[in-house]
C-alpha positions in Angstrom: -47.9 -28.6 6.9 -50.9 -26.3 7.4 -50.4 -22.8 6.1 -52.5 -19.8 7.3 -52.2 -16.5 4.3 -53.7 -13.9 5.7 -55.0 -10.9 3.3 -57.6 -7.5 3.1 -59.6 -8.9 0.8 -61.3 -6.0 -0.2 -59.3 -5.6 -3.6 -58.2 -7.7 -6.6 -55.3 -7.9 -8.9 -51.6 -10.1 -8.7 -51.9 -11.0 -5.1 -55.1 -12.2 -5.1 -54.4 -14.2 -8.2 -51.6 -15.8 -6.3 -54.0 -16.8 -3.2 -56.7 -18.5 -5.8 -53.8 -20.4 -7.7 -52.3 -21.5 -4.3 -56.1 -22.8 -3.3 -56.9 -23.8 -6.8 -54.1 -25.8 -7.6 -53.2 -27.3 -3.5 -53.7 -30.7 -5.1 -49.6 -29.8 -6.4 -48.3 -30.4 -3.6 -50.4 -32.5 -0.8 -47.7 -31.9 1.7 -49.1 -27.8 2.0 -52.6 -27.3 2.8 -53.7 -23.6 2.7 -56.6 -21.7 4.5 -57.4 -17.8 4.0 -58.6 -15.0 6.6 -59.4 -11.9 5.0 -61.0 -9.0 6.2 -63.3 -8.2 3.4 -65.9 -10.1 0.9 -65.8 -9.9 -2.3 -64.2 -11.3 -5.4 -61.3 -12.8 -4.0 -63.6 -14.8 -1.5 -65.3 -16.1 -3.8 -63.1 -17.3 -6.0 -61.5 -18.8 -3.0 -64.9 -20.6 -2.2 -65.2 -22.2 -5.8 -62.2 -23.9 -5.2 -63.0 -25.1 -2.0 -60.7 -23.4 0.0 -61.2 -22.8 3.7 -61.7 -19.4 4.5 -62.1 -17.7 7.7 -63.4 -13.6 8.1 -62.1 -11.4 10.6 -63.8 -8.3 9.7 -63.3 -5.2 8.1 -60.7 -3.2 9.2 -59.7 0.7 8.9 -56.5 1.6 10.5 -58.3 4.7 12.0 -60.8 2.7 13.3 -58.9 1.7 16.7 -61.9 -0.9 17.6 -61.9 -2.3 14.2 -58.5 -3.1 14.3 -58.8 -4.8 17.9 -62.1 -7.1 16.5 -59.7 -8.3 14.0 -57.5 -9.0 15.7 -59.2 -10.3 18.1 -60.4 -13.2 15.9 -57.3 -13.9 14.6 -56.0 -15.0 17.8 -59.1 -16.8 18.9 -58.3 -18.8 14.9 -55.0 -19.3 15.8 -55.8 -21.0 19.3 -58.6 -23.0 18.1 -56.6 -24.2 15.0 -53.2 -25.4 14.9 -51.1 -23.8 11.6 -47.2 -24.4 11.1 -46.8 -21.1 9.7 -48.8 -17.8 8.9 -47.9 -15.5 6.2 -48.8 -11.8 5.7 -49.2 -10.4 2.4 -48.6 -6.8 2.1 -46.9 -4.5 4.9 -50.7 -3.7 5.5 -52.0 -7.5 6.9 -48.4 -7.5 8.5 -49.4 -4.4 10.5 -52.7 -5.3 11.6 -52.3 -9.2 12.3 -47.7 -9.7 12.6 -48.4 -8.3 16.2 -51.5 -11.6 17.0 -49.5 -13.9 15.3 -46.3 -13.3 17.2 -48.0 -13.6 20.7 -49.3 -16.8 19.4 -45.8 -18.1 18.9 -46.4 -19.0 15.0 -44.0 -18.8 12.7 -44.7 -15.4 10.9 -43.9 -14.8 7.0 -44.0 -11.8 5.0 -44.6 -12.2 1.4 -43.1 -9.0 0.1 -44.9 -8.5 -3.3 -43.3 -5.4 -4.5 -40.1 -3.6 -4.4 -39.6 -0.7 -2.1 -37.5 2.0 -0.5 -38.8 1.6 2.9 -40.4 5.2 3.0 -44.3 4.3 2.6 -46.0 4.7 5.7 -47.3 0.9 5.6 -44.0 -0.1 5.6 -42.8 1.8 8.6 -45.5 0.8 10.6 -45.0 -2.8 9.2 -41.3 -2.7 10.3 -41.7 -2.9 13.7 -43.1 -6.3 13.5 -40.0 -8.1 12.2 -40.8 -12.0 10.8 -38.9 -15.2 10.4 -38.7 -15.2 6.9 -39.9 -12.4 3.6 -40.6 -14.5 0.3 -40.0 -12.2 -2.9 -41.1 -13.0 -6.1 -38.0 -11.7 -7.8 -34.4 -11.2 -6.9 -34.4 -7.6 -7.6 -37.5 -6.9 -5.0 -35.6 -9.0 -2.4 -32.7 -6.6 -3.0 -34.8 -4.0 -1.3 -36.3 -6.3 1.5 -33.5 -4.5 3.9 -35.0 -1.6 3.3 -37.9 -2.9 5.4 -36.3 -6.1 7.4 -32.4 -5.0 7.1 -31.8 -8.8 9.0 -34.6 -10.8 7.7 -33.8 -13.9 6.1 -34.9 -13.5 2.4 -35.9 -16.0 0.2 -36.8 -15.6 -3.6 -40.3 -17.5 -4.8 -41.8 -16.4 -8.8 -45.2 -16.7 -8.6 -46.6 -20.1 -9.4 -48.8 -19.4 -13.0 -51.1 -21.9 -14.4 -51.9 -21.6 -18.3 -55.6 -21.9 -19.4 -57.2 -25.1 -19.0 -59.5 -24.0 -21.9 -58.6 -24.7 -25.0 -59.6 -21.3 -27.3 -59.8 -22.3 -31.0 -60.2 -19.5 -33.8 -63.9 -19.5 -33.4 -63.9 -18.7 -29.7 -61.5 -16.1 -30.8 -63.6 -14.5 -33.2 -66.8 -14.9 -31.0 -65.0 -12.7 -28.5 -63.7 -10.5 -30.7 -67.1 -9.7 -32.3 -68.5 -9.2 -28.8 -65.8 -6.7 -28.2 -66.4 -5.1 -31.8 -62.9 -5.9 -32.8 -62.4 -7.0 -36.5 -61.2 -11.0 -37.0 -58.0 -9.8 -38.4 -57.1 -6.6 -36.0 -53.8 -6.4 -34.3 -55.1 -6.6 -30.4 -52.5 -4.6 -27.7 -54.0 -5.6 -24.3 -52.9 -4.6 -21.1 -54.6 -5.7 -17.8 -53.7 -4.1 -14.6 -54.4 -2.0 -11.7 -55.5 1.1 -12.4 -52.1 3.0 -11.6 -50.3 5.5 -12.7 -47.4 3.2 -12.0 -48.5 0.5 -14.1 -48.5 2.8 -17.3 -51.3 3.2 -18.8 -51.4 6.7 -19.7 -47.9 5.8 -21.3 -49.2 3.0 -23.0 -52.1 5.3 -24.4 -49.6 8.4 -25.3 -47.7 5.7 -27.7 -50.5 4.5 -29.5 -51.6 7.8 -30.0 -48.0 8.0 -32.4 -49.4 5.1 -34.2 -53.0 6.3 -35.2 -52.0 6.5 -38.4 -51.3 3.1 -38.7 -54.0 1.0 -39.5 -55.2 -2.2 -38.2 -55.0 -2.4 -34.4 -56.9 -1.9 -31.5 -56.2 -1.6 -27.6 -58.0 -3.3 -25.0 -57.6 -1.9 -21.8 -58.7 -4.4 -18.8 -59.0 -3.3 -15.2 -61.2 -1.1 -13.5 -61.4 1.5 -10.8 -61.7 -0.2 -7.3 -60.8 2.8 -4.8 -62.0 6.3 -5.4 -58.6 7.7 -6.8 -58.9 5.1 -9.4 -61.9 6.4 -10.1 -60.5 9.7 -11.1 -57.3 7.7 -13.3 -59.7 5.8 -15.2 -61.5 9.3 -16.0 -58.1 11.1 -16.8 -57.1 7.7 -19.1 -60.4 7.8 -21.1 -59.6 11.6 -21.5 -55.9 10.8 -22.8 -57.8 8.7 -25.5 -59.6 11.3 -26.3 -57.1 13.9 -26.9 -54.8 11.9 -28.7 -58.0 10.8 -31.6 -57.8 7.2 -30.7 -60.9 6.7 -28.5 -62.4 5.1 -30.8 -59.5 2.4 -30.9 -59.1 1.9 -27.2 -61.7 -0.3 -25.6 -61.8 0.3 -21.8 -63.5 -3.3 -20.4 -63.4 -2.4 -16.8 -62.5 -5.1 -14.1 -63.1 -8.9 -15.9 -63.1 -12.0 -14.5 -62.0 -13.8 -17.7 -58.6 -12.5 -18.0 -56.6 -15.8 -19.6 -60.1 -15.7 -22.3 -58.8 -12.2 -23.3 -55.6 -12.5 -23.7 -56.5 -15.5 -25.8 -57.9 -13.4 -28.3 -55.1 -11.0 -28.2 -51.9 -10.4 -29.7 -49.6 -8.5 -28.1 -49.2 -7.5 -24.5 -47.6 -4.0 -23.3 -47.4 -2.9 -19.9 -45.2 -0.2 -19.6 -44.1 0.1 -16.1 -42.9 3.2 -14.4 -43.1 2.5 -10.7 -41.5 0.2 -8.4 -43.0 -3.1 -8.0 -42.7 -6.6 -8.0 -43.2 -9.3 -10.7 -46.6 -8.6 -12.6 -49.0 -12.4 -12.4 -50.2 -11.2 -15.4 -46.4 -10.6 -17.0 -46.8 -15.1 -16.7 -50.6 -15.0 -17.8 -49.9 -13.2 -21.4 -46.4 -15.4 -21.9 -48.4 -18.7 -21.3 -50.9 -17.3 -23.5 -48.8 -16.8 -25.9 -48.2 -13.7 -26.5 -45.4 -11.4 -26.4 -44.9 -8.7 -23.7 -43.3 -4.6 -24.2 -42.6 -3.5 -21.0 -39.7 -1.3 -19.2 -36.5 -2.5 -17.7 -37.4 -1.5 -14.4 -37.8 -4.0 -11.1 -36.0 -7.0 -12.4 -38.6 -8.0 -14.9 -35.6 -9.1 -17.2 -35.5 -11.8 -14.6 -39.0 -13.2 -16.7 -39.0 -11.5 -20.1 -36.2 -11.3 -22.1 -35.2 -11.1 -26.3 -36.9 -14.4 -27.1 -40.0 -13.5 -25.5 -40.9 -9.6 -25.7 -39.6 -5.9 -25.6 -37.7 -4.3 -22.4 -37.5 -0.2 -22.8 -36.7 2.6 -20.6 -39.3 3.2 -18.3 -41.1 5.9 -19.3 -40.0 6.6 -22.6 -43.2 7.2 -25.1 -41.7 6.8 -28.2 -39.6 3.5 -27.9 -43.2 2.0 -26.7 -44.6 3.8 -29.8 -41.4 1.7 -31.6 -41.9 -1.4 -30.2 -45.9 -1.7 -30.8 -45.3 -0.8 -34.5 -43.0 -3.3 -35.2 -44.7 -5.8 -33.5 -48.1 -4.2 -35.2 -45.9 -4.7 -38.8 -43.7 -7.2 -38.4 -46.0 -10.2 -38.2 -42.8 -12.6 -38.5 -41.4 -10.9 -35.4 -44.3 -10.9 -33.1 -45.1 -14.8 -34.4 -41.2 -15.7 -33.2 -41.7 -13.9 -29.3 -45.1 -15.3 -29.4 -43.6 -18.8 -29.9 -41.2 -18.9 -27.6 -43.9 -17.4 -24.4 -45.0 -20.2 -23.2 -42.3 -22.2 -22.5 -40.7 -19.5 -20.8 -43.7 -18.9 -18.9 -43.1 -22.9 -17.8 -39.4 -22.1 -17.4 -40.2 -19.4 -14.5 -44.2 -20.4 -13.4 -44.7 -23.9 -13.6 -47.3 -24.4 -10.9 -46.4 -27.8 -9.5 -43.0 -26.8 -9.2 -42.8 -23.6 -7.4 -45.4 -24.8 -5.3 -42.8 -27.2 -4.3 -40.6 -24.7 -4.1 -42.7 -22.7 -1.8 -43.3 -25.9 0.6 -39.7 -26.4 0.8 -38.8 -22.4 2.0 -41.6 -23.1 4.5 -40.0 -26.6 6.1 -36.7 -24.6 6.2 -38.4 -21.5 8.0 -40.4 -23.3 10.3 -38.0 -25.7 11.7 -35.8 -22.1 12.4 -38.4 -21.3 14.7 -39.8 -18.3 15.9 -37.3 -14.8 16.4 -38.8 -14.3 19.2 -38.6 -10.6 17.9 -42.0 -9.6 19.1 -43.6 -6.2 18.7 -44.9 -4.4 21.4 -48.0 -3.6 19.3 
């Protein structure tokens, strides 16, 4: 089976991790071979190209560029009639937009991997809804609970991102090595979040608890993800001012976008991410269980569906000072935070094992494919 994702490109975080897994680790499952077309280079290509992967470039593409969006999709189609792929999936209600209309005429198989939860009001997912496909993958059952919000009679299938651990091996030295270039003391209780910057994914909340614990001594925050559009920009200002305010600048270390993510988390100890906004199921949720450490975050999206009592903390979304709870004890309690932290990576296996749901996804894509087309083509 030959697979065609189809993506923007232009920015990086959980999706794009998924694509380089999928092209990194194809060797899982020889029955699936992948190939990318994005619209933009940059890290994501890259990555992609270090593995191998075929990758094809349609162009850039703004939606209120008319002729930009015709170029695209102009090379899409001439791809998908020079190249013969069982299936083509669309990540985001933004590559289902542009490309579900080429992909349709071209009588392909067309699959929407819906990474977040939703109410169906965005205007990406309106546009999106009018190009209705075969099948929407979800990487949770509470996010495929909303797909009828979008695709009220799609067929819905539910996928957890395949999550590799490290292949590295990182010993106490490389710890400590990392730590001192991050001037962070050997024995310091590390907090690391690394995310989008979005107000959804919490980080001002995150910031507005440890600011209850600057009395406590001992730990230090590590805050991974920088700003890739220009209202990020102005978050990443507005976080580094929260730090500010609340006398614990000096505690919070803001490393901007990395490329050595599972490295970090190595030399961390405790992960909080405390959600306030629908999504779907956070890669990095996986990443910082198979690391070994153990994860706050809110009860909010069905992440209960990946971290639960043995493993880390679940709190009200939004609530500052049962995050401010949490991270103390698990800044104290070194007894508590050694039990969640042993028990992470084996239920990052349970729920990411690579091989398997790479299995997994080859099988939904057998079933959807011998459906058949909907025939349900826009007039786009």
């Amino acid at each position: 089976m030959r697979v065609l994702h189809v993506s923007a490109g232009n920015l990086y975080g959980g999706v794009e991790t998924l694509l380089v897994t999928l092209a990194r680790y194809h060797n899982l499952c020889p029955e699936m071979e992948s190939d990318f077309a994005l619209c933009w280079t940059g890290r994501l290509s890259e990555e992609l190209l270090t593995t191998r992967a075929r990758v094809h470039l349609l162009g850039r593409v703004r939606l209120r560029n008319v002729s930009s969006v015709w170029r695209a999709r102009g090379k899409l189609s001439e791809l998908l009639s020079r190249m013969h792929f069982d299936a083509v999936i669309c990540h985001l209600p933004w590559s289902q937009t542009v490309f579900g209309p080429v992909v349709r005429r071209a009588n392909v198989p067309l699959i929407f991997w819906m990474h977040g939860a939703t109410n169906g009001r965005n205007w990406l997912e309106r546009l999106a809804r009018r190009i209705p496909p075969d099948l929407a993958i979800c990487p949770s059952r509470y996010v495929a609970a909303t797909a009828c919000n979008i695709y009220p009679e799609a067929k819905v299938s539910v996928l957890h991102y395949p999550v590799a651990a490290s292949t590295v091996s990182y010993g106490s030295y490389e710890k400590a090595i990392l730590r001192q270039e991050l001037d962070t003391a050997c024995d310091a209780t590390v907090i690391v979040q690394a995310s989008r910057l979005e107000e959804g994914k919490g980080q001002n909340i995150h910031l507005e608890a440890l600011g209850k614990l600057r009395t406590i001594k001992g730990w230090t925050c590590w805050q991974v993800g920088g700003p890739q559009r220009p209202r990020e920009v102005k978050y990443f200002q507005k976080l580094k001012r929260t730090a500010e305010r609340l006398g614990i600048a000096d505690r919070v270390n803001f490393l901007g976008q990395r490329s050595d993510v599972p490295r970090l988390l190595a030399a961390a100890n405790v992960y909080c991410q405390p959600n306030t906004a629908l999504e779907g199921l956070p890669v990095t949720f996986a990443e910082a269980l198979h690391a070994g450490l153990p994860v706050v975050t809110s009860k909010i999206c069905g992440f209960e569906e990946i971290i639960d009592d043995s493993c880390g903390v679940l709190l009200p979304p939004g609530d500052v000072d049962a995050v401010a709870a949490a991270l103390a004890r698990l800044i104290q309690n070194r007894p508590f935070r050694k039990r969640l932290g042993l028990a992470a990576a084996a239920r990052a296996n349970e729920i990411s094992n690579p091989g398997a749901q790479m299995d997994n996804l080859y099988s939904i894509l057998v079933e959807a494919t011998s459906i058949g087309v909907s025939g349900s083509a826009s007039n786009n």
